[in-house]
C-alpha positions as CSV (number, residue, x, y, z in Angstrom):
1,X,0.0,0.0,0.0
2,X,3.3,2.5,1.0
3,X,4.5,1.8,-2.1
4,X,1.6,2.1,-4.3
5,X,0.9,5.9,-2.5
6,X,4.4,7.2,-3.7
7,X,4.3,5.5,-6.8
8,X,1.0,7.4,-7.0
9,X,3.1,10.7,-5.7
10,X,5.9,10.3,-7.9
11,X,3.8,10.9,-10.6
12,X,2.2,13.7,-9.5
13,X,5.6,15.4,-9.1
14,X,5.7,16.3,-12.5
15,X,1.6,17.5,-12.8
16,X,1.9,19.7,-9.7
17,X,3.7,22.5,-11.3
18,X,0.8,22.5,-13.6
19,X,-2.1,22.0,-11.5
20,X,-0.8,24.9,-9.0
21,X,-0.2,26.8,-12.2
22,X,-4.0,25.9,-13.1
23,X,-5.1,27.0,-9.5
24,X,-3.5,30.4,-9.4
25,X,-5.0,31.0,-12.8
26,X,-8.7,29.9,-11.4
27,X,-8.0,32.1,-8.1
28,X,-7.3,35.2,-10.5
29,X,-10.8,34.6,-12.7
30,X,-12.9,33.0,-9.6
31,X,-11.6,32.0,-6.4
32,X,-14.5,30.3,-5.5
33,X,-13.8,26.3,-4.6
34,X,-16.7,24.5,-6.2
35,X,-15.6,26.5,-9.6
36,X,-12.0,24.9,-8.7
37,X,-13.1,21.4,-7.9
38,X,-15.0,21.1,-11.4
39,X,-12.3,22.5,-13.2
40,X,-9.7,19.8,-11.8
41,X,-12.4,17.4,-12.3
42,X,-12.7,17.9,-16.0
43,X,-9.0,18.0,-16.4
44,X,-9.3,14.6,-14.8
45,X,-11.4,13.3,-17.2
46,X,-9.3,14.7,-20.0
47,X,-5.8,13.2,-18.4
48,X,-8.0,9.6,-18.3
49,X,-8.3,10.2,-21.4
50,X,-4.4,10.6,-22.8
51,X,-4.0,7.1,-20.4
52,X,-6.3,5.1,-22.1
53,X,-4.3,5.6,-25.7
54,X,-1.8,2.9,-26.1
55,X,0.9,4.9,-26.9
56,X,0.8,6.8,-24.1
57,X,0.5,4.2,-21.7
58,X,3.9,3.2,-22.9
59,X,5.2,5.7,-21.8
60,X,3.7,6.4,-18.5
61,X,2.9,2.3,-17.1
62,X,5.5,2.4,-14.5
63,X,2.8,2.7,-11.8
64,X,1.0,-0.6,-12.8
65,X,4.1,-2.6,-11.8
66,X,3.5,-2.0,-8.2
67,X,-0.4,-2.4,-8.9
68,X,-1.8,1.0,-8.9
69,X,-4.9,0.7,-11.1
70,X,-6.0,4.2,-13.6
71,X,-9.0,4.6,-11.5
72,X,-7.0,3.9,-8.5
73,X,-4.6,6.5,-9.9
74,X,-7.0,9.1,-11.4
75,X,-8.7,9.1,-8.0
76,X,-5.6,9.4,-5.4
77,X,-4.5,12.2,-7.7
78,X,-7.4,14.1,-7.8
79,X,-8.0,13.9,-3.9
80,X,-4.3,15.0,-3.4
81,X,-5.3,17.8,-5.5
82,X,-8.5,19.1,-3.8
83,X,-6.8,19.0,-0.9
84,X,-4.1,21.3,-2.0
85,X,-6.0,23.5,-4.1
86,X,-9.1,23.6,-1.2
87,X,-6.0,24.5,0.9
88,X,-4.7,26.7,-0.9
89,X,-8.2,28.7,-1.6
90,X,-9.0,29.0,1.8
91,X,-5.6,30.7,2.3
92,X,-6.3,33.1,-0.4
93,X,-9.8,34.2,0.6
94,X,-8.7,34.9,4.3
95,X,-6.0,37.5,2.5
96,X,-8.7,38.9,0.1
């Protein structure tokens, strides 16, 4: 289970840089969190997406070898992401 968790982390060291990117950019239009949570939602649904082509999961199948499923990866990654983002909103509003 450890291992699956930061298998599932170290692939979302590369996507947080974009996600926080994606956050900041949704705090400057709408800093509302449900706006936030749909938005990361959808991009979900669109990274499903580029996993299910074959070429890309080539590319990107190292978490399957210690048993991390896509849902079971699409779904750790977007909790780890509400979190920070939900964290991260609440911090802005209490400055705005």
């Amino acid at each position: 289970m450890l291992n699956q968790f930061r298998a599932i982390l170290f692939y979302y060291k590369p996507l947080a840089m974009w996600s926080f990117l994606v956050t900041i950019i949704l705090t400057i239009y709408t800093p509302e969190i449900i706006s936030a949570l749909l938005t990361k939602l959808f991009l979900i649904i669109i990274f499903w997406l580029m996993i299910n082509d074959k070429s890309m999961r080539k590319k990107i199948g190292f978490y399957k070898m210690v048993g991390v499923s896509n849902f079971k990866l699409l779904t750790v990654l977007y909790l780890i992401d509400c979190f920070i983002t939900c964290g991260f909103l609440l911090l802005i509003k209490g400055f705005i």
